[in-house]
Short mmCIF file of the C-alpha atoms (twelve columns), coordinates in Angstrom:
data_MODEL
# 
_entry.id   MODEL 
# 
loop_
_atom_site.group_PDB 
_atom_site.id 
_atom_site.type_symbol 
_atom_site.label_atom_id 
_atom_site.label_alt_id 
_atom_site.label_comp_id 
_atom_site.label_asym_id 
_atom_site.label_seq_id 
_atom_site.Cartn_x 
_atom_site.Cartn_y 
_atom_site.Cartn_z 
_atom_site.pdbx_PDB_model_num 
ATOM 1  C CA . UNK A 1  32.726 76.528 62.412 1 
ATOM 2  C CA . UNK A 2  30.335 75.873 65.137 1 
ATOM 3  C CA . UNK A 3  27.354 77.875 66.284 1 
ATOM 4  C CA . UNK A 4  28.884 81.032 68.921 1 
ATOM 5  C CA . UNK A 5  27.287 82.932 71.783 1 
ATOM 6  C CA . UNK A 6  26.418 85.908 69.375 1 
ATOM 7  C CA . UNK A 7  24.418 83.263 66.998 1 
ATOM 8  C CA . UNK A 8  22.481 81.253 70.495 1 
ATOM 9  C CA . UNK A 9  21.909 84.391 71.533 1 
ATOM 10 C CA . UNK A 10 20.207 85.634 68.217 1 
ATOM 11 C CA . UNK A 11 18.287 82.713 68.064 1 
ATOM 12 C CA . UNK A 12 16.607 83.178 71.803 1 
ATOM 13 C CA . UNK A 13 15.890 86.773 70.979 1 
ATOM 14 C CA . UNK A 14 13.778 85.610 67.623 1 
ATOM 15 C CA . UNK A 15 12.279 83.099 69.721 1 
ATOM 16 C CA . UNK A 16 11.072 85.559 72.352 1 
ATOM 17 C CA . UNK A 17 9.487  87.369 69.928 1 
ATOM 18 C CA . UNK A 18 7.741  84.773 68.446 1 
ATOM 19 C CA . UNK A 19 5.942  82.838 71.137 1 
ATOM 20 C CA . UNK A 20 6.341  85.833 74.130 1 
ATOM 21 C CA . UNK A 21 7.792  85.620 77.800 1 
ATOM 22 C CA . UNK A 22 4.387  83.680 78.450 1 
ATOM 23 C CA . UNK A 23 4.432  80.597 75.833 1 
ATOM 24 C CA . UNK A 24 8.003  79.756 77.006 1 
ATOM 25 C CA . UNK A 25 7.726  78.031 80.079 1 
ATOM 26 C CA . UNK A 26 4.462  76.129 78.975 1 
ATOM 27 C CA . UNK A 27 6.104  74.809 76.080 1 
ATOM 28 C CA . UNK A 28 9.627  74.047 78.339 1 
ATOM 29 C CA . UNK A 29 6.911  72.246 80.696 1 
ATOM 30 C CA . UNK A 30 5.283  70.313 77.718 1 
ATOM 31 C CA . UNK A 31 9.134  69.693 76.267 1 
ATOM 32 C CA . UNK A 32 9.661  68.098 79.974 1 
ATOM 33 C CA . UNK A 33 6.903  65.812 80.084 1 
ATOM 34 C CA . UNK A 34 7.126  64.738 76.965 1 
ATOM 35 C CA . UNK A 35 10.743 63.544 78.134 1 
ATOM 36 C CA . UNK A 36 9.854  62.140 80.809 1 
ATOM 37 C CA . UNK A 37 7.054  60.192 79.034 1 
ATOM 38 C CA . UNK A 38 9.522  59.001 76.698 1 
ATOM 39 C CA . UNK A 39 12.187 57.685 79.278 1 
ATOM 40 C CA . UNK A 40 9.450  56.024 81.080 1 
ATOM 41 C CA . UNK A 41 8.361  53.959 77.561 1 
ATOM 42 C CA . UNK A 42 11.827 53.097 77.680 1 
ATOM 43 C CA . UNK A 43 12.312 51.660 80.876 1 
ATOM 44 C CA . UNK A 44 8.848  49.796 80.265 1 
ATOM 45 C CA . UNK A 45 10.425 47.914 77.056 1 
ATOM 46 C CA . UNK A 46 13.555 47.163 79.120 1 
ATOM 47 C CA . UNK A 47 12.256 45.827 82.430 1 
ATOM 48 C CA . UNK A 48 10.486 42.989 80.532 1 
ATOM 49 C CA . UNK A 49 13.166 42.203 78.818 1 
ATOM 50 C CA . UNK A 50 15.147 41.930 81.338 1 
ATOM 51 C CA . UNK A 51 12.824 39.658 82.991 1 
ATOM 52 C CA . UNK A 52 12.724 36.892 80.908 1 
ATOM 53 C CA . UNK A 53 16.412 36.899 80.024 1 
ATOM 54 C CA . UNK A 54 16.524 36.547 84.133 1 
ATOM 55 C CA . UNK A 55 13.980 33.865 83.839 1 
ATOM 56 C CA . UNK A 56 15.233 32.231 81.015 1 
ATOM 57 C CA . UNK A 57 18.964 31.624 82.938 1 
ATOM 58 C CA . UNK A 58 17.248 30.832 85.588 1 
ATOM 59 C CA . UNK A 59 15.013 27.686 83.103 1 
ATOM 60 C CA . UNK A 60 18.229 26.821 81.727 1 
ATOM 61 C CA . UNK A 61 20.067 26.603 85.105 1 
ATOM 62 C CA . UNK A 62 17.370 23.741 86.301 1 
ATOM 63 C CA . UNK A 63 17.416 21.483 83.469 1 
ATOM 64 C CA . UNK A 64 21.267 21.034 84.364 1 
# 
């Protein structure tokens, strides 16, 4: 019992009415950069991660 072609379809016609052929692709632009915001936070929390667990191996290999 998923969602079918008739229901997607039903769905984009009530939101074309709604917001207007206009409003779509500004709010599918703001939809993008917000994504790409968000994946860019993300990789900004990992790389410093990863660079002291790089750093820290590297501490640990010296005192060997």
């Amino acid at each position: 019992m998923g969602i079918g072609f008739q229901e997607i379809l039903v769905i984009a016609l009530i939101i074309l009415l709604l917001f207007g052929g206009k409003k779509i692709p500004e709010l599918m632009k703001g939809l993008g950069k917000g994504v790409k915001s968000f994946k860019d936070g993300m990789r900004e929390i990992d790389e410093p991660a990863a660079e002291e667990k790089d750093k820290a191996s590297s501490d640990a290999g010296e005192e060997k």
